[in-house]
N, C-alpha and C positions, 0 to 999 in steps of 0.2 A: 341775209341782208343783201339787197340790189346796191349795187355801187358806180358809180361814174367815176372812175379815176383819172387825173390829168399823171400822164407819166412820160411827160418830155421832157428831154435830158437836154436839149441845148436852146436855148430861151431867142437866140435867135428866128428861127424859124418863123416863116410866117403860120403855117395853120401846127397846130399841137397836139400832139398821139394823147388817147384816150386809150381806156381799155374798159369794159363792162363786163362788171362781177358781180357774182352771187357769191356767200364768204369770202373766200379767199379766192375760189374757182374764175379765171378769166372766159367768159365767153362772147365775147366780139372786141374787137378793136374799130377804131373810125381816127380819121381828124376833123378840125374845129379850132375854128379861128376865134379865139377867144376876146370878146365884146362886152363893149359898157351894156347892160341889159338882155345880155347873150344865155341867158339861162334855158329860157327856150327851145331856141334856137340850139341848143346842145342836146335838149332832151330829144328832140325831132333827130338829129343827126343819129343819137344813137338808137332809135328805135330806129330810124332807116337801116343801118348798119346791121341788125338782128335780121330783119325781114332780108335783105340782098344776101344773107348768106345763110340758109337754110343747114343747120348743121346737124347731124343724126345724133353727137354724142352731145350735145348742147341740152339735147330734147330727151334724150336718154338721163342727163343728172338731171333736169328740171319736175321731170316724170318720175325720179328716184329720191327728191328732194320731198318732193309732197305727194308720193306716197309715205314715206322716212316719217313726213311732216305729221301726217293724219295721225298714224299709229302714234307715236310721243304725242300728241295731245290727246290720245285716249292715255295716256298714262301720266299726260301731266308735265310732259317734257319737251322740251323747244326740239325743230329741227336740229342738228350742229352741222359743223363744216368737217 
């Protein structure tokens, strides 16, 4: 599962730490100023956030995820985390 998580600890802040996951696996963080109708507008952040930081082990689980992935649905079985 893809995830956008909001995981700011102090609420003060103006813009708010994100992290993007697949299971449980973090792979990007970004901030984002959190807005009436901001949904968007977040998803652009963290797909920018992906592309600005080309990560080898990022690409290595995602590549290891659906490879994992293909094989379990020849047999019937979800990816897992």
């Amino acid at each position: 599962m893809l995830a956008i998580v909001n995981v700011t600890e102090d609420d003060n802040q103006e813009l708010d730490d994100y992290e993007i996951r697949i299971n449980q696996k973090v792979i990007g963080k970004f901030k984002h100023k959190r807005e009436f109708n901001g949904a968007a507008q977040c998803l652009r952040d963290a797909a920018d956030a992906l592309d600005a930081d080309p990560d080898f082990e990022r690409n290595q689980f995602l590549c290891g995820c659906i490879t994992e992935n293909r094989a379990a649905t020849r047999r019937n079985r979800p990816c897992a985390d």
